[in-house]
N, CA, C and O of each residue as an XYZ file, in Angstrom:
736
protein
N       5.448     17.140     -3.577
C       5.809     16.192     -4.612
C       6.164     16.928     -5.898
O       7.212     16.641     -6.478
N       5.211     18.012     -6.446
C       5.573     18.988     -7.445
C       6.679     19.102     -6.930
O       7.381     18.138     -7.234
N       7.387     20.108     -6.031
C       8.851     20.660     -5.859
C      10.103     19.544     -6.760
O      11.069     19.977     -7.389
N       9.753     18.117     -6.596
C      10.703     16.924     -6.934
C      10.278     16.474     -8.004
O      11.224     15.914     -8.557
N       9.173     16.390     -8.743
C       8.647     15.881    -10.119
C       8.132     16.724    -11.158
O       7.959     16.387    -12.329
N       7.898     17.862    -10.640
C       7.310     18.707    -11.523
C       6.075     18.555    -11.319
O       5.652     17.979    -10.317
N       5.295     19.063    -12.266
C       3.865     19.731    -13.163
C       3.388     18.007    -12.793
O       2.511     18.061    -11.931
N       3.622     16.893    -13.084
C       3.347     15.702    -13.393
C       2.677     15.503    -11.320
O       1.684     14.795    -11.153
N       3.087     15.916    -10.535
C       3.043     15.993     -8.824
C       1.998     16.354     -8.408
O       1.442     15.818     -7.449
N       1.418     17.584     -9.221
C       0.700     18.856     -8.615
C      -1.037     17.870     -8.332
O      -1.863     18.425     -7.608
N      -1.321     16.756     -8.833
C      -2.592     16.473     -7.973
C      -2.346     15.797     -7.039
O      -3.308     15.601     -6.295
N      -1.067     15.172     -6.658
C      -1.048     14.449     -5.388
C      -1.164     15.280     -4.468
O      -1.886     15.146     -3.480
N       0.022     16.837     -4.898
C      -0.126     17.798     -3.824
C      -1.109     18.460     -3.562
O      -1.135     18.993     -2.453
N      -2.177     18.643     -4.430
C      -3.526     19.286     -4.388
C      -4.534     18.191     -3.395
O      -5.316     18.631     -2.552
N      -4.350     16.728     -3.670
C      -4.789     15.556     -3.041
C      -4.547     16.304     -1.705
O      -5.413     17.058     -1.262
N      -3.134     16.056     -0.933
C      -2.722     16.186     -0.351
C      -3.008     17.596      1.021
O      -2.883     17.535      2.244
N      -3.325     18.484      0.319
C      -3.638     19.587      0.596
C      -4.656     19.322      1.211
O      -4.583     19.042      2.408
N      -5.915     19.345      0.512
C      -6.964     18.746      0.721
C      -7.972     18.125      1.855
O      -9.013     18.206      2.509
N      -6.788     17.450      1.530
C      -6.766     15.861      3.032
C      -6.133     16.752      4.681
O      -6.464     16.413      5.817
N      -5.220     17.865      4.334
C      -4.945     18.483      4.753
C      -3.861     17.646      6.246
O      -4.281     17.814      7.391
N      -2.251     16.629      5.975
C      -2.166     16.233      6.188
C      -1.325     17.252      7.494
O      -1.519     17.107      8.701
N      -0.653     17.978      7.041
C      -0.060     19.277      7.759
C      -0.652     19.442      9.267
O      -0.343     19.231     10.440
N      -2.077     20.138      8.180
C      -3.021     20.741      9.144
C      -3.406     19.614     10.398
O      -3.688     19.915     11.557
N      -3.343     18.447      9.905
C      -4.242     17.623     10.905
C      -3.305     17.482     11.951
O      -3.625     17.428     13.138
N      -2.102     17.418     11.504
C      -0.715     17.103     12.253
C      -0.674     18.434     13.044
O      -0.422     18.222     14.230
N      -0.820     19.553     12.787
C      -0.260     20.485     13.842
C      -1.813     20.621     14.881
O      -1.754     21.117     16.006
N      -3.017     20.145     14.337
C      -3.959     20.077     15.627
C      -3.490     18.618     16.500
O      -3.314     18.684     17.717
N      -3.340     17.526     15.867
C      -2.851     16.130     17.084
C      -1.563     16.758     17.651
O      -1.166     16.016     18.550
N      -0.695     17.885     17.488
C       0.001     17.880     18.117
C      -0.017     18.639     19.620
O       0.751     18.545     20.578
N      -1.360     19.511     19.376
C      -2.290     20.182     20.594
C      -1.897     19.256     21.777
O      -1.194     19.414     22.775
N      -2.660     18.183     21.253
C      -3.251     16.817     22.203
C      -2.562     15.971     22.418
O      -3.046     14.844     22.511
N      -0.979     16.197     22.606
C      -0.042     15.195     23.005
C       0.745     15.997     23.861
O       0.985     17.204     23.839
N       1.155     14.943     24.740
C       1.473     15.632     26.103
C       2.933     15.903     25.994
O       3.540     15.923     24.924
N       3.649     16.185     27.588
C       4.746     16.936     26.598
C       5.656     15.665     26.737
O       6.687     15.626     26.066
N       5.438     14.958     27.303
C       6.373     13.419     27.337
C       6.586     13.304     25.555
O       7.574     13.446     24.835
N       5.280     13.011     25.305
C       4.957     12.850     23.612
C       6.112     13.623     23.154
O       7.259     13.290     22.855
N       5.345     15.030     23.189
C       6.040     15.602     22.016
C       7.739     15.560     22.436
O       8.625     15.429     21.591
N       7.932     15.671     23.616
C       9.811     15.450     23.445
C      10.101     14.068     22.737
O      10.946     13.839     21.872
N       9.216     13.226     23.303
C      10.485     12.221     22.391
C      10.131     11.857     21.228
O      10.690     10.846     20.803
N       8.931     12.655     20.179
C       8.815     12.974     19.019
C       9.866     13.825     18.480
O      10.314     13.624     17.351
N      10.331     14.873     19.318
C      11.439     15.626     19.190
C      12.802     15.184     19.056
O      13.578     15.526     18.163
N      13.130     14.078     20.399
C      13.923     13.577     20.275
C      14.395     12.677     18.653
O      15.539     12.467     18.251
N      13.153     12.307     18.022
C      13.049     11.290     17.223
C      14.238     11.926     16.164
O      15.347     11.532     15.804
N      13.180     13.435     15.785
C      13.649     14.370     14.688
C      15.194     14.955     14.725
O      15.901     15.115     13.730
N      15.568     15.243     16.110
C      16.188     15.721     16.245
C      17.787     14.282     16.006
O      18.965     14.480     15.708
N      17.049     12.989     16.305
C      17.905     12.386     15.262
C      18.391     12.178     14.037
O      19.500     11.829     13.633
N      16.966     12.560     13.292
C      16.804     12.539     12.165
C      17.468     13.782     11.544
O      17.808     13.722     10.363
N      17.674     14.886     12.246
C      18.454     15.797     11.841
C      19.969     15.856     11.994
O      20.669     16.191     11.038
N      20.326     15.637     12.807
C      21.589     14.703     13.312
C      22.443     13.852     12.087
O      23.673     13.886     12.081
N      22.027     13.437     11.526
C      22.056     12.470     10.638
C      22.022     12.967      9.243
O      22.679     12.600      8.269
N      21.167     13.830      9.351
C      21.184     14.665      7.892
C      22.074     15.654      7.505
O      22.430     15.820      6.339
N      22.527     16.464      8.664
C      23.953     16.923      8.442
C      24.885     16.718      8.831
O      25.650     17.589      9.246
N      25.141     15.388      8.823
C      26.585     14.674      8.805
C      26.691     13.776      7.691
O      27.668     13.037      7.571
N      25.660     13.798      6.794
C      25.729     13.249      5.922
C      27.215     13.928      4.591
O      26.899     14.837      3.824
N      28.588     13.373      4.540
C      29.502     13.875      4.056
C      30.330     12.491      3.023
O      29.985     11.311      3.070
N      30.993     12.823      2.509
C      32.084     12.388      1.458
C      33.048     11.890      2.393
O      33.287     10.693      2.555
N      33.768     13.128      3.195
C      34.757     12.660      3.886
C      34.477     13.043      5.206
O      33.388     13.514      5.534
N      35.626     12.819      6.153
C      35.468     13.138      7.674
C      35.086     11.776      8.168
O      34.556     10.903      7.480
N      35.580     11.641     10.087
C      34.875     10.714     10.402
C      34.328     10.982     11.123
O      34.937     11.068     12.189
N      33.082     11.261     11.156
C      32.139     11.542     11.648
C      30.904     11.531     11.123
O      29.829     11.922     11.579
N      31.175     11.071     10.182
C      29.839     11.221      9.217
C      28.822     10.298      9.310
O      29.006      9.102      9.534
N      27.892     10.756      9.166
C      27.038      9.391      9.384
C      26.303      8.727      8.030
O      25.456      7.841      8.151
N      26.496      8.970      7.426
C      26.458      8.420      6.273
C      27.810      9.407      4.801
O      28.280     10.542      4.874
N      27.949      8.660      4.022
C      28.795      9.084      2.657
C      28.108      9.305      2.045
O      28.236     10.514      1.848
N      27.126      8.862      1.359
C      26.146      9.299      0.265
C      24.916      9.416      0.820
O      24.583      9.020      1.936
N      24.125     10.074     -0.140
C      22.494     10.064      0.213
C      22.409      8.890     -0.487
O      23.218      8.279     -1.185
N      20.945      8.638     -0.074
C      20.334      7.058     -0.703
C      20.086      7.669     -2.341
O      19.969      8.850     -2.667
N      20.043      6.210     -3.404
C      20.276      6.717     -4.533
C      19.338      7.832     -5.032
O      19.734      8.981     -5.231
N      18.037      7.413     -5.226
C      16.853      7.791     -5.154
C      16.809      9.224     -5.355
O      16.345      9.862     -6.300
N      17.523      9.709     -4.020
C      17.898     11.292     -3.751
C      18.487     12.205     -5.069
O      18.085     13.214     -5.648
N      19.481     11.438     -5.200
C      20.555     11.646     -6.352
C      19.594     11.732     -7.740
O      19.809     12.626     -8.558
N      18.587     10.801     -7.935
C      17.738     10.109     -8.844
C      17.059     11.484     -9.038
O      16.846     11.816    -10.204
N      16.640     12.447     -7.907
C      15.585     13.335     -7.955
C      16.142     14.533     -7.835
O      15.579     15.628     -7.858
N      17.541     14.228     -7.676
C      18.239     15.480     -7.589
C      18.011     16.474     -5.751
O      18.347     17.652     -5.633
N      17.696     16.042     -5.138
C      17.671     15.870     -3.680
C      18.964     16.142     -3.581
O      19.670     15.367     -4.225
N      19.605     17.103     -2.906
C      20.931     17.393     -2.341
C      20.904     17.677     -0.711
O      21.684     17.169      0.094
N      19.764     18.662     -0.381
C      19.834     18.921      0.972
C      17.843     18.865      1.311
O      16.946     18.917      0.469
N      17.738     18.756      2.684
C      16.773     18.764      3.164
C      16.341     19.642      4.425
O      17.169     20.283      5.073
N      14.993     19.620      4.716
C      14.708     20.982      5.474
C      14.904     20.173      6.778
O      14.902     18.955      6.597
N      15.096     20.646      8.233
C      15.164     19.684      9.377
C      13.832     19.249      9.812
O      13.070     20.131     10.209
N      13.452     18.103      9.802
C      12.626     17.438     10.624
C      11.951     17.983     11.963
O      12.444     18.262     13.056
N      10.491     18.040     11.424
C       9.358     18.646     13.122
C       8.788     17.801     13.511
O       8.235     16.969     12.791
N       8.777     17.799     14.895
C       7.121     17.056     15.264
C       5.997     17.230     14.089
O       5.358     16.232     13.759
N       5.765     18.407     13.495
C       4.622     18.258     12.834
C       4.994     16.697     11.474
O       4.335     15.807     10.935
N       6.063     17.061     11.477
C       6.745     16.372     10.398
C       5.927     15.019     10.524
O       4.945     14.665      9.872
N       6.553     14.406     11.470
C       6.639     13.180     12.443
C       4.902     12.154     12.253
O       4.561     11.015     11.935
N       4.237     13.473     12.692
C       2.633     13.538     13.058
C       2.282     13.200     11.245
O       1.848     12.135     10.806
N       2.567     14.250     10.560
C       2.056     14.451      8.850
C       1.871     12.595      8.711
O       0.860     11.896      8.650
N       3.587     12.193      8.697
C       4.021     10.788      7.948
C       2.826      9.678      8.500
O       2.193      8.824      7.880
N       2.804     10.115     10.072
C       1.276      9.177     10.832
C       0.374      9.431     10.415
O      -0.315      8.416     10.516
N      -0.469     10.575      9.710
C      -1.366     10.587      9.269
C      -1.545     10.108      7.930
O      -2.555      9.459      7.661
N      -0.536     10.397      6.918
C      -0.412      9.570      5.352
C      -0.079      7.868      5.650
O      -0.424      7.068      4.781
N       0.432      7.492      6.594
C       0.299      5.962      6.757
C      -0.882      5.642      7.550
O      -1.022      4.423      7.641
N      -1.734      6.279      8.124
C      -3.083      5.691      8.449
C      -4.272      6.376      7.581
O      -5.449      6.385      7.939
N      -3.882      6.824      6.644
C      -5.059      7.434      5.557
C      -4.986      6.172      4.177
O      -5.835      5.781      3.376
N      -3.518      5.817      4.410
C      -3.002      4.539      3.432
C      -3.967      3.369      3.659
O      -4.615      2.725      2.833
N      -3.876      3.237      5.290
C      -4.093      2.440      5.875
C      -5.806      1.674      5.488
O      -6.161      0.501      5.375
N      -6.687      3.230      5.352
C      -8.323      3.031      4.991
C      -8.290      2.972      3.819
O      -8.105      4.021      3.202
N      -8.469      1.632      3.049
C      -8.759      1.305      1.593
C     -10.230      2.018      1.226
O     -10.595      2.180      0.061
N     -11.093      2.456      2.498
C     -12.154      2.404      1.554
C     -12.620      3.937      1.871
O     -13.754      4.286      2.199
N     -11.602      4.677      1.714
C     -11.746      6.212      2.265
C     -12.883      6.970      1.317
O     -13.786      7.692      1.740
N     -12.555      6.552     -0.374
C     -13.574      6.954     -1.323
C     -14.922      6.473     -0.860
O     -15.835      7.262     -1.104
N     -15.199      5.545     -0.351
C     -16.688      5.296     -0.074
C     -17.104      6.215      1.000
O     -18.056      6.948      0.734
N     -16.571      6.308      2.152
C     -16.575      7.316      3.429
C     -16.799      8.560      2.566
O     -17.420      9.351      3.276
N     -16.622      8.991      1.594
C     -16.434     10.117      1.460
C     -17.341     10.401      0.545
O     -17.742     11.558      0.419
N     -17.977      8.998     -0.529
C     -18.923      9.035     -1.325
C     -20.330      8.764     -0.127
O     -21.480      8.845     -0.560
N     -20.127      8.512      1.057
C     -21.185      8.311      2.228
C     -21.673      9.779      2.666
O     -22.772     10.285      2.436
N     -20.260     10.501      3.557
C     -20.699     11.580      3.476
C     -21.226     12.830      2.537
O     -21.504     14.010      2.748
N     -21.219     12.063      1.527
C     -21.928     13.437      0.561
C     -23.341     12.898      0.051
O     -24.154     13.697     -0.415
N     -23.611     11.613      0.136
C     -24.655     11.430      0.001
C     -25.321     11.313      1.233
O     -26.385     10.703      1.333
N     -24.810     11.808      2.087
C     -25.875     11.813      3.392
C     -26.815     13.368      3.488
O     -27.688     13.730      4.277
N     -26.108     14.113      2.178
C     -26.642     15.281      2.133
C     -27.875     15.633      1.083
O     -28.572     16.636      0.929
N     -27.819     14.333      0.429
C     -28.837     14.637     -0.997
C     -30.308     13.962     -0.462
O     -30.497     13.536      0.677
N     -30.949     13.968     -1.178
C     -32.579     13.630     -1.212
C     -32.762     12.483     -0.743
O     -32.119     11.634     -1.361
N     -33.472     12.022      0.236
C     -33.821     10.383      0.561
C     -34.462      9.539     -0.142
O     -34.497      8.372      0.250
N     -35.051      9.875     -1.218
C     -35.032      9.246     -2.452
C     -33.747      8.312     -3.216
O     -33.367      7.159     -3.418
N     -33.512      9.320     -3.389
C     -31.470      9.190     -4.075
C     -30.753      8.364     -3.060
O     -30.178      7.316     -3.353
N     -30.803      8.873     -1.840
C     -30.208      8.313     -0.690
C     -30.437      6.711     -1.024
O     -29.641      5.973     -1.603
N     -31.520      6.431     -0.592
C     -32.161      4.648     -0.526
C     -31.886      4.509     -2.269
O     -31.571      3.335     -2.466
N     -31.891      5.174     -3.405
C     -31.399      4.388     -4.705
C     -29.959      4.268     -4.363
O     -29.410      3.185     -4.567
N     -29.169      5.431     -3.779
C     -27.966      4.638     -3.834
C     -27.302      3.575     -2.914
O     -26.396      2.763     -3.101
N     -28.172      3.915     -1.743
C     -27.639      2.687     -0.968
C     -28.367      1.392     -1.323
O     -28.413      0.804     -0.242
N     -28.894      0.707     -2.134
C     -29.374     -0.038     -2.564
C     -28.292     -0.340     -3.855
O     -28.235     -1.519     -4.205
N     -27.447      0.614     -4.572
C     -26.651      0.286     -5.702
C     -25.496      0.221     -4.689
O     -25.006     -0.907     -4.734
N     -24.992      0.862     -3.960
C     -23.684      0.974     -3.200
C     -23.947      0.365     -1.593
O     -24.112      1.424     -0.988
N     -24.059     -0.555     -0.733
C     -24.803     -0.359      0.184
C     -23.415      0.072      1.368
O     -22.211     -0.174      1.310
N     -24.029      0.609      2.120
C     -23.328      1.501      3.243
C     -24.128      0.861      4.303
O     -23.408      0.377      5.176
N     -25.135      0.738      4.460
C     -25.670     -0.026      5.696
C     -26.284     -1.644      5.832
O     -26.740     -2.223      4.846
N     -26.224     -2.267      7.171
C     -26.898     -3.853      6.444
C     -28.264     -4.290      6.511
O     -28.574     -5.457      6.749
N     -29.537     -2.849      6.188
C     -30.573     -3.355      5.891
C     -30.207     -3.965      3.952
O     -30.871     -4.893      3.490
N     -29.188     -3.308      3.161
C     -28.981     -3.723      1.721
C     -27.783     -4.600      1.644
O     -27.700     -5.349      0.670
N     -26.392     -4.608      2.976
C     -25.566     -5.358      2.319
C     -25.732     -6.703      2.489
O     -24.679     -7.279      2.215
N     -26.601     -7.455      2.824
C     -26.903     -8.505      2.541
C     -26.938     -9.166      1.275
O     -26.919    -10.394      1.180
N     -26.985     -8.434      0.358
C     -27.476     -8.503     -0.949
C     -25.731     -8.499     -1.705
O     -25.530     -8.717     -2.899
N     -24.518     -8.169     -0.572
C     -23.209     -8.473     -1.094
C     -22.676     -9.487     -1.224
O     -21.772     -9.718     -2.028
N     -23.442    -10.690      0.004
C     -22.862    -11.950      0.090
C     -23.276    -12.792     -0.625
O     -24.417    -13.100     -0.970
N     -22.207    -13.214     -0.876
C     -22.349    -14.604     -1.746
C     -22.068    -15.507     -1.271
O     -20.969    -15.514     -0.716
N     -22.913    -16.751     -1.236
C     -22.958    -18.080      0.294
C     -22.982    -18.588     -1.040
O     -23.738    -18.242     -1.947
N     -21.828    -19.680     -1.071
C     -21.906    -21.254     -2.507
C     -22.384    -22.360     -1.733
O     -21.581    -22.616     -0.835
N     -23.427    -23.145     -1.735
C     -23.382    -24.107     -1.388
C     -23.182    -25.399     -2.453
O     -23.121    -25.200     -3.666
N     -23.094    -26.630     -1.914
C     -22.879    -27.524     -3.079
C     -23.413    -27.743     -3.870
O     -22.808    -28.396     -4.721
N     -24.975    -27.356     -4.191
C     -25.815    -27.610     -5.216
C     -25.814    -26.297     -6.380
O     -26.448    -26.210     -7.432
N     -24.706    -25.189     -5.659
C     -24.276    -24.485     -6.726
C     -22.924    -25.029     -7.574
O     -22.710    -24.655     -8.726
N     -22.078    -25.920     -6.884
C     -20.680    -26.030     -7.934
C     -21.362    -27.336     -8.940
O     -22.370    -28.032     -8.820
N     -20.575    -27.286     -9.673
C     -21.067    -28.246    -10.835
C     -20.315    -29.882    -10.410
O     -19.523    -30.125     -9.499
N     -20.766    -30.600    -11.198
C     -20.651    -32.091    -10.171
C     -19.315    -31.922    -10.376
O     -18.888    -31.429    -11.420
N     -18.351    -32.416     -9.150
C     -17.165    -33.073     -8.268
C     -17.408    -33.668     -7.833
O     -18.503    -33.894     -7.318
N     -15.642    -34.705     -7.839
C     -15.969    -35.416     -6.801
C     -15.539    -34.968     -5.478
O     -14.994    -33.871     -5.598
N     -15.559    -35.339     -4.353
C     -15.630    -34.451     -3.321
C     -13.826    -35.591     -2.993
O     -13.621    -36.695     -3.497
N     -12.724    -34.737     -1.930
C     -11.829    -35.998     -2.148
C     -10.881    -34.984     -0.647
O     -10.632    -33.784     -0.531
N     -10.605    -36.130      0.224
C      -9.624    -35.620      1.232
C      -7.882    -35.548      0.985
O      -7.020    -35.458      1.860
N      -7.726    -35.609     -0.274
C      -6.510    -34.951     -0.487
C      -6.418    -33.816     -0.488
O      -7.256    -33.141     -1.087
N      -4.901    -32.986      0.481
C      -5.232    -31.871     -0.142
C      -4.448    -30.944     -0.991
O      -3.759    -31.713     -1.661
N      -4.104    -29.521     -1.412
C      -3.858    -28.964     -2.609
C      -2.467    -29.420     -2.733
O      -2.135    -29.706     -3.883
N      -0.953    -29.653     -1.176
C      -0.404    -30.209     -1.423
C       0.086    -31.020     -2.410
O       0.807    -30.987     -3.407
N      -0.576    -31.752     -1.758
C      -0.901    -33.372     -1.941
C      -1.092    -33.855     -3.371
O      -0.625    -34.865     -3.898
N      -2.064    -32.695     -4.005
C      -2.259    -32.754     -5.412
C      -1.121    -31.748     -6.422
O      -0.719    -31.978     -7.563
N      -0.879    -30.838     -5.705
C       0.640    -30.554     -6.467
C       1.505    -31.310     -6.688
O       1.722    -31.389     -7.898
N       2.372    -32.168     -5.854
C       2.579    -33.122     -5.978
C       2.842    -33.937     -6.975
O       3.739    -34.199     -7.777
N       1.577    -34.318     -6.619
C       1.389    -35.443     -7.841
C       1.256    -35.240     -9.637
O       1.341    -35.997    -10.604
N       0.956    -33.500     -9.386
C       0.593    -32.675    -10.917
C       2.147    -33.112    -11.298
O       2.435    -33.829    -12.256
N       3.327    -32.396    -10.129
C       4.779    -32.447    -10.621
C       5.515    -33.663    -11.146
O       6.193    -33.872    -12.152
N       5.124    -34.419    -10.064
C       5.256    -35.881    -10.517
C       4.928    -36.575    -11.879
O       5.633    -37.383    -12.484
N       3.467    -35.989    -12.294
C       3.106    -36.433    -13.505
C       4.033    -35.390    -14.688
O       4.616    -35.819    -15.683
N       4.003    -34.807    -14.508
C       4.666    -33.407    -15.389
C       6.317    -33.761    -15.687
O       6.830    -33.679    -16.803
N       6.844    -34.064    -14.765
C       8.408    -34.344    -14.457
C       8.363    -35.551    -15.035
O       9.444    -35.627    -15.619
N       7.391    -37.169    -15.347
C       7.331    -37.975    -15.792
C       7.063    -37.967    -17.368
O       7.718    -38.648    -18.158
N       5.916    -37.030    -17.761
C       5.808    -36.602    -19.110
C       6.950    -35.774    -19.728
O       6.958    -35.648    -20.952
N       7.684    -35.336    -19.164
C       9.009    -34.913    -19.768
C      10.010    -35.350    -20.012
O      10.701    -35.049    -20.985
N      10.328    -36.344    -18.948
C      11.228    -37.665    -19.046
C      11.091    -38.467    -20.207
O      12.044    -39.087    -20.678
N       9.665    -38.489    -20.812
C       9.347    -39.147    -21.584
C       9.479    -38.886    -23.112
O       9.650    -39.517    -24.155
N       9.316    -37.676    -22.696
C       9.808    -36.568    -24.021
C      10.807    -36.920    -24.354
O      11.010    -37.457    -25.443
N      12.068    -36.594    -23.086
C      13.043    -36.804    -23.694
C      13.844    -37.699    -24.044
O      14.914    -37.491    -24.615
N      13.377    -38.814    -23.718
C      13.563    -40.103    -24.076
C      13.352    -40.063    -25.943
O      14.084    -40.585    -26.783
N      12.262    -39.358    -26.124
C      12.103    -39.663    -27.239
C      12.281    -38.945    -28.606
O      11.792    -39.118    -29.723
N      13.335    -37.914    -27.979
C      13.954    -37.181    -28.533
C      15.572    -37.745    -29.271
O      16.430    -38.199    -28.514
N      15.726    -37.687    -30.170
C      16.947    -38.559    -30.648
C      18.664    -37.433    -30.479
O      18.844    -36.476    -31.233
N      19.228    -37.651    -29.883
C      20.561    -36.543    -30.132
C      21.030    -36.019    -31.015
O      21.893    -35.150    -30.890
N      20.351    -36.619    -32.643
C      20.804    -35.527    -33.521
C      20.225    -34.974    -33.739
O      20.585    -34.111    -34.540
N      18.471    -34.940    -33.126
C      17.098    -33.970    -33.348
C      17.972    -33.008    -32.871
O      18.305    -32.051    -33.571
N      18.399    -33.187    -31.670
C      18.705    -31.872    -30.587
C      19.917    -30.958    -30.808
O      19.893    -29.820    -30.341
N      21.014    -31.419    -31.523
C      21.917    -31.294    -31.907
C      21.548    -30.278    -33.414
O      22.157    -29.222    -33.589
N      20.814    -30.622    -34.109
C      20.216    -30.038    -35.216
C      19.461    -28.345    -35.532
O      19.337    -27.564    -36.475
N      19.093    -28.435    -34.065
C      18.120    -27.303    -33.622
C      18.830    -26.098    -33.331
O      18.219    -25.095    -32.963
């Protein structure tokens, strides 16, 4: 991301590093058979296909311009597409995927500190459900404040909000004179 944004990049890529999206990609690629990896290959090898025929003129091209974006970042040429490539993008869309990766990660490090600390924090944060019980919130009716209770529903009552709304305006302008409006 640095290489395309600069100095402003360098913690995503440090993020990134980290997480080690590369790395994880060239071990899943161990463990895929070779059916896999050819038509992962095949994939790229479209994807490369495509990238240098990307031209102005000729017909053959498969595209005329790069997408704007490119242009935006100053993107002119690109490196060809790997399986590892392929694997990386699967691993940053299923790392996307776990919203709650910071907790996993605030789990495993407190699985290393004092069991003291441990049970204060899982009692402030809970990770297991002897404490998350203590997350739910059950409303019953003697918590909402008096309503009336009514089988219309939100429809139903939009509706009728518009209806009233579209009627109070009508009314407005009824009572608006044409040289008020004219004046303004």
């Amino acid at each position: 991301m640095s290489e395309i944004i600069g100095e402003k990049g360098l913690p995503i890529d440090k993020f990134s590093r980290m997480i080690g999206y590369h790395r994880e990609a060239a071990e899943a690629k161990k463990l895929l058979s070779k059916e896999d990896i050819d038509t992962a290959q095949a994939y790229c090898d479209g994807v490369n296909e495509y990238i240098k025929r990307v031209k102005l003129t000729g017909s053959n091209a498969s595209a005329r311009l790069w997408p704007p974006e490119f242009y935006a970042l100053g993107i002119t040429d690109m490196d060809e597409w790997t399986v590892e490539d392929v694997l990386s993008i699967a691993k940053l869309m299923t790392f996307n995927l776990t919203w709650n990766w910071n907790q996993e990660l605030a789990r495993e490090i407190y699985s290393e500190l004092d069991d003291d600390i441990k049970e204060m924090i899982e009692e402030i944060a809970p990770f297991t459900a002897e404490y998350s019980h203590n997350l739910v919130t059950i409303i019953d009716d003697e918590d909402l404040p008096d309503h009336e209770k009514s089988d219309v529903t939100i429809l139903q009552r939009y509706k009728e909000y518009k209806a009233k709304l579209a009627a109070g305006l009508s009314t407005v302008v009824e009572r608006v004179e044409p040289e008020q409006v004219n004046s303004e």
